[in-house]
MDTraj code that builds the backbone (N, CA, C; nanometers):
import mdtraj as md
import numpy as np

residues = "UNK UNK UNK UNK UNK UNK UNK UNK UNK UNK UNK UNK UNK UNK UNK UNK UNK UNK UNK UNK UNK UNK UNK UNK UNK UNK UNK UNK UNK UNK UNK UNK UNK UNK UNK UNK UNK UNK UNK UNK UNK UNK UNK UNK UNK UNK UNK UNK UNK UNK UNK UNK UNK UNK UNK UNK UNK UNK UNK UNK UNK UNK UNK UNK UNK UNK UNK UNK UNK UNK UNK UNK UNK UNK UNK UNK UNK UNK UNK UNK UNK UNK UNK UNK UNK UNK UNK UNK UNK UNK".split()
xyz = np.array([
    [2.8725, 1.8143, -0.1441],
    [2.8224, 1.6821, -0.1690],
    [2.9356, 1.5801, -0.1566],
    [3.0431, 1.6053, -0.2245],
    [3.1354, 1.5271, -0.1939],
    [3.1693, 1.4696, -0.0507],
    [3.1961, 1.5418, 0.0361],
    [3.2354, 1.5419, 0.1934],
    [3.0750, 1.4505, 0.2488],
    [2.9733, 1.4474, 0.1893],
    [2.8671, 1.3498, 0.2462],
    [2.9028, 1.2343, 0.1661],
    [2.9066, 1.2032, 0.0685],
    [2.9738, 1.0860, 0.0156],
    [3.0520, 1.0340, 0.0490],
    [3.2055, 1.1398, 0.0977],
    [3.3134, 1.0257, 0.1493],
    [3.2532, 0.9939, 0.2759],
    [3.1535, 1.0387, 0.3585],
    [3.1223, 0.9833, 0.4981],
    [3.0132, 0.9012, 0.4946],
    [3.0156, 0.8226, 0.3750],
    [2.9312, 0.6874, 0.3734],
    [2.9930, 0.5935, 0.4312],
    [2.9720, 0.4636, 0.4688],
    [3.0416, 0.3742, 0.5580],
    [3.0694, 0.2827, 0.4100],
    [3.1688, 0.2637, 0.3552],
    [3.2412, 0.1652, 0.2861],
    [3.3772, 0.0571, 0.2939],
    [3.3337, -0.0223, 0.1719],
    [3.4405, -0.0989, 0.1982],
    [3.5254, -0.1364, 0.1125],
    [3.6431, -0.2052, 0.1105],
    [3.7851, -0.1819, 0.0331],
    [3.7134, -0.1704, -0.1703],
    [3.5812, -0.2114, -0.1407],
    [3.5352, -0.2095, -0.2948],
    [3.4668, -0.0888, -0.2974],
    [3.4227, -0.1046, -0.4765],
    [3.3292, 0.0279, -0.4588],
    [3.1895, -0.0133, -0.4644],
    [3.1106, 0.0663, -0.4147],
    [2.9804, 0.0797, -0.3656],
    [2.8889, 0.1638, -0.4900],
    [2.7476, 0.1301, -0.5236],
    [2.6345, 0.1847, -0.5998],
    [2.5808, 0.2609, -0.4583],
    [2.5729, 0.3885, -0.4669],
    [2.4538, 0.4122, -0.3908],
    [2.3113, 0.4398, -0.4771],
    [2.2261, 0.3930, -0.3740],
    [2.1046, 0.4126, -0.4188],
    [1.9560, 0.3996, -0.3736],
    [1.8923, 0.5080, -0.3863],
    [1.7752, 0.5474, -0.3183],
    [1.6347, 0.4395, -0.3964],
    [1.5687, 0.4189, -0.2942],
    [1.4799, 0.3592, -0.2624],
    [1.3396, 0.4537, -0.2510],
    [1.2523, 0.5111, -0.3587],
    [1.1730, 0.5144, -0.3856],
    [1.0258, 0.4628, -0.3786],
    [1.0372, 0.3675, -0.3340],
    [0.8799, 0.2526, -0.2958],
    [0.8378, 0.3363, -0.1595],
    [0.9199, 0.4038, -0.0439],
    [0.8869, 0.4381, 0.0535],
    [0.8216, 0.5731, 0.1094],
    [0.8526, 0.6224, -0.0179],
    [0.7943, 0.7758, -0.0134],
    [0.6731, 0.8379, -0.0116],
    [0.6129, 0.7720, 0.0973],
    [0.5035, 0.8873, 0.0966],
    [0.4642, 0.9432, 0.2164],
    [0.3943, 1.0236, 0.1878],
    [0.3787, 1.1018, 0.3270],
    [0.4407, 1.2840, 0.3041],
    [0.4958, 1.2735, 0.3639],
    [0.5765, 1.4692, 0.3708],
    [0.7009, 1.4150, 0.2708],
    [0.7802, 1.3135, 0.2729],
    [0.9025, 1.2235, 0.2293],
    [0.8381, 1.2562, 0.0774],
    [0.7616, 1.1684, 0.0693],
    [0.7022, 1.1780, -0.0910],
    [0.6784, 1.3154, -0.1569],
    [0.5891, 1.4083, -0.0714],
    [0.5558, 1.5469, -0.1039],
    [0.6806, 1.5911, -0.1554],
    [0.7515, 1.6079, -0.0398],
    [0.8962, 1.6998, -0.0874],
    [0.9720, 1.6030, -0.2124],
    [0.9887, 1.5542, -0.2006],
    [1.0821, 1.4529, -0.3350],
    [0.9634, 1.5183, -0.4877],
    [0.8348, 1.5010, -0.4696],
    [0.7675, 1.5218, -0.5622],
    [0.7800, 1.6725, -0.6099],
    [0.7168, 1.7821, -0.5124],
    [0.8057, 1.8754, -0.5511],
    [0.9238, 1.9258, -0.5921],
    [1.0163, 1.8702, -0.5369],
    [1.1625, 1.8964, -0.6086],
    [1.1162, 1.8784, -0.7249],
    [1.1313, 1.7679, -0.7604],
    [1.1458, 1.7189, -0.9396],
    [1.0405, 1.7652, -1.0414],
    [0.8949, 1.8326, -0.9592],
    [0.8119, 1.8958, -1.0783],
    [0.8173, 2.0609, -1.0418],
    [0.9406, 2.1031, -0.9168],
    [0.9374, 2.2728, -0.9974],
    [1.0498, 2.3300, -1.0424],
    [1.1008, 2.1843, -1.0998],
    [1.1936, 2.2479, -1.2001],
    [1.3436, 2.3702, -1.1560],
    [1.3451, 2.3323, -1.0228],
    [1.4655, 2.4374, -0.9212],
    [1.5268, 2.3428, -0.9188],
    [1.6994, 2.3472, -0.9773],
    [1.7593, 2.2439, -0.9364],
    [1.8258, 2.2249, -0.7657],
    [1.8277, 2.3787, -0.7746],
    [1.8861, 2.4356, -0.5665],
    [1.7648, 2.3176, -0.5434],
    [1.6285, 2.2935, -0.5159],
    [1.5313, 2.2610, -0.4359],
    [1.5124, 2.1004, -0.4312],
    [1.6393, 2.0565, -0.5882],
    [1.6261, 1.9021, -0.5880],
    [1.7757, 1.8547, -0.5210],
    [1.8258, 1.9240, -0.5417],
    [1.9687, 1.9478, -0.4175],
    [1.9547, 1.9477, -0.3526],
    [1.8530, 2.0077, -0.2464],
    [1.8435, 2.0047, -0.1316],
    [1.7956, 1.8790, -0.0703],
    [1.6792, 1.8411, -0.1187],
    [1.6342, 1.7115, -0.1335],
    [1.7185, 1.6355, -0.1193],
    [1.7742, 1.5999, -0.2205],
    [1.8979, 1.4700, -0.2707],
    [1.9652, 1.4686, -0.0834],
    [2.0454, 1.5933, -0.0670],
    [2.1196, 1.5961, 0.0383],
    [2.0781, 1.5691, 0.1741],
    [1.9601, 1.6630, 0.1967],
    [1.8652, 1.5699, 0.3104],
    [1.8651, 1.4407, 0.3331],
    [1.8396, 1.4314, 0.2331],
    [1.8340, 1.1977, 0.2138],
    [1.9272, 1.1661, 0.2518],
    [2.0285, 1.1912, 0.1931],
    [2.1938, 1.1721, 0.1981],
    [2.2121, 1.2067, 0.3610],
    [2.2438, 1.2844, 0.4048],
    [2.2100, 1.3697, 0.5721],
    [2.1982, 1.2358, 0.6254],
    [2.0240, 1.2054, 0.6831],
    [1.9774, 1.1209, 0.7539],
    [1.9999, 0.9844, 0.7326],
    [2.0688, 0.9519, 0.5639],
    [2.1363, 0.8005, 0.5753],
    [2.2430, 0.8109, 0.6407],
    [2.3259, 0.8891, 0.6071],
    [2.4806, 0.8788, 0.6435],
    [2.5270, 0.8766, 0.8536],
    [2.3767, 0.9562, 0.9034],
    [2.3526, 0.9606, 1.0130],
    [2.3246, 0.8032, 1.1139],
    [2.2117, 0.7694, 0.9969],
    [2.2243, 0.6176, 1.0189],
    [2.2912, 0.4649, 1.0368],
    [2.3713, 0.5185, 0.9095],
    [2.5039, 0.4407, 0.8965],
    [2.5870, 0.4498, 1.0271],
    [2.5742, 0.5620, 1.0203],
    [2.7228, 0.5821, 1.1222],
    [2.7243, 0.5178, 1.2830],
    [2.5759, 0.5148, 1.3153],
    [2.5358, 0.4510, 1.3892],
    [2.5100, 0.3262, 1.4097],
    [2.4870, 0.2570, 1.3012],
    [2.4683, 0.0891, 1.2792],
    [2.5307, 0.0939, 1.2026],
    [2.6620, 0.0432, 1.1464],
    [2.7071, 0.0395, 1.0223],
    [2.7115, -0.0861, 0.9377],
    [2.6229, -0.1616, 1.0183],
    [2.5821, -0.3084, 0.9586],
    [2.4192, -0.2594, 0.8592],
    [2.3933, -0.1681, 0.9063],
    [2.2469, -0.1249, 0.8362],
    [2.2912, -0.1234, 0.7244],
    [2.1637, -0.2146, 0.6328],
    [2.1591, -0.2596, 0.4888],
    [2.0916, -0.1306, 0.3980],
    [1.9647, -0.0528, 0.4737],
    [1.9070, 0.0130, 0.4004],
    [1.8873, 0.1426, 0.4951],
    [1.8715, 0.2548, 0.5174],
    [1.8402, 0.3794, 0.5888],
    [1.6577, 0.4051, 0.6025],
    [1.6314, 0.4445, 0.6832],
    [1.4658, 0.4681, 0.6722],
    [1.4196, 0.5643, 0.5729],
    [1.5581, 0.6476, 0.5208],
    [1.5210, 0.7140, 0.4280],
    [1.5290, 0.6214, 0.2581],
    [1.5273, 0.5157, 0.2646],
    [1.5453, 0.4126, 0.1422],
    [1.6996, 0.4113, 0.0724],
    [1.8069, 0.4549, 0.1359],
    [1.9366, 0.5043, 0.0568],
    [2.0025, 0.3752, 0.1243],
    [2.1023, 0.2884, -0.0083],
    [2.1587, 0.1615, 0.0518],
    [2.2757, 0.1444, 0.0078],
    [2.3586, 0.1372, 0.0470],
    [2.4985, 0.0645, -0.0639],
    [2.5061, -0.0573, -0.1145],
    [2.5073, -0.0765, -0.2373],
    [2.5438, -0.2093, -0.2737],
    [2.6518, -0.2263, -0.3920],
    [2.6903, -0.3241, -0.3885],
    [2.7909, -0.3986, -0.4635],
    [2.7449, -0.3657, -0.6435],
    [2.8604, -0.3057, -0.7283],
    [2.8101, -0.3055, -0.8871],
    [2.7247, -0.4215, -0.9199],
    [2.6703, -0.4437, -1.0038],
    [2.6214, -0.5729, -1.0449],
    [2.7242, -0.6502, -1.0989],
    [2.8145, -0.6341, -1.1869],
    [2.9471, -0.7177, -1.2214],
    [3.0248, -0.7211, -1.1127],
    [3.0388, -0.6540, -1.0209],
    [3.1235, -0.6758, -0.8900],
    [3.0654, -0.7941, -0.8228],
    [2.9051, -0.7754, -0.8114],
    [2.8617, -0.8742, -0.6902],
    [2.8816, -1.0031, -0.7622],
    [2.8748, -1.0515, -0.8833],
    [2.8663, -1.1712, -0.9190],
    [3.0392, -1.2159, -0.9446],
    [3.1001, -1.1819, -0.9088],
    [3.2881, -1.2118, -0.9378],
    [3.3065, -1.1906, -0.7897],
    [3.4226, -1.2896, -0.7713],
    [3.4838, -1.2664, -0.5995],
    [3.5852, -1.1798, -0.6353],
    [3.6340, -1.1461, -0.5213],
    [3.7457, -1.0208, -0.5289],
    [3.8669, -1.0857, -0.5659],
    [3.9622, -1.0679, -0.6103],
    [4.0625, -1.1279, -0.6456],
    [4.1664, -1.0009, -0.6093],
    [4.2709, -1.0628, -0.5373],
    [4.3821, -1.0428, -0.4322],
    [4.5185, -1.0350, -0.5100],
    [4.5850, -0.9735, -0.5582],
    [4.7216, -1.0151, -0.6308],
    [4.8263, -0.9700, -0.5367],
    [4.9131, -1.0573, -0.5735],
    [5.0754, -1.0346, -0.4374],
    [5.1441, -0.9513, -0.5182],
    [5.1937, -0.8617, -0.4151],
    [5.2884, -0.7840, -0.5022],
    [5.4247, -0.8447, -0.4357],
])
top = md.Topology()
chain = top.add_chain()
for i, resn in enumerate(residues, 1):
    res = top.add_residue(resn, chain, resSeq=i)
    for name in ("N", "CA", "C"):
        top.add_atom(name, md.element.get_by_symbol(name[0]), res)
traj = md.Trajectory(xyz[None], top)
């Protein structure tokens, strides 16, 4: 899991990832739903990583893409996004 994480497309800050749920239905929904009601954590792992998979695939390809078709997005902490970055000289 780690090694799919560092191959998210980021930037000098840190990033929330986070899945997008409103989009799931269909086979997308099925499988997500199963994971989480049979109680296999291997089967919600797998899941999770799939998602992870086909965003990171996405990214890598547009790396201006805001959101993945699989609903997975990076965004800014919430106390991060509202403060500008501040730069100190060494």
């Amino acid at each position: 899991m780690e090694k799919r994480v560092a191959a998210l497309p980021v930037s000098d800050s840190k990033k929330l990832l986070r899945i997008d749920f409103d989009i799931f239905d269909g086979a997308r929904g099925r499988a997500m739903l199963e994971a989480a009601v049979a109680n296999d954590p291997k089967l919600m792992r797998d899941w999770f990583l799939n998602t992870l998979d086909g965003a990171i695939f996405e990214f890598a390809f547009d790396p201006d893409l805001e959101r993945s078709s699989t609903g997975v997005s990076l965004q800014a902490p919430p106390n991060q996004a509202a403060q500008p970055a501040v730069k100190t000289e060494e």
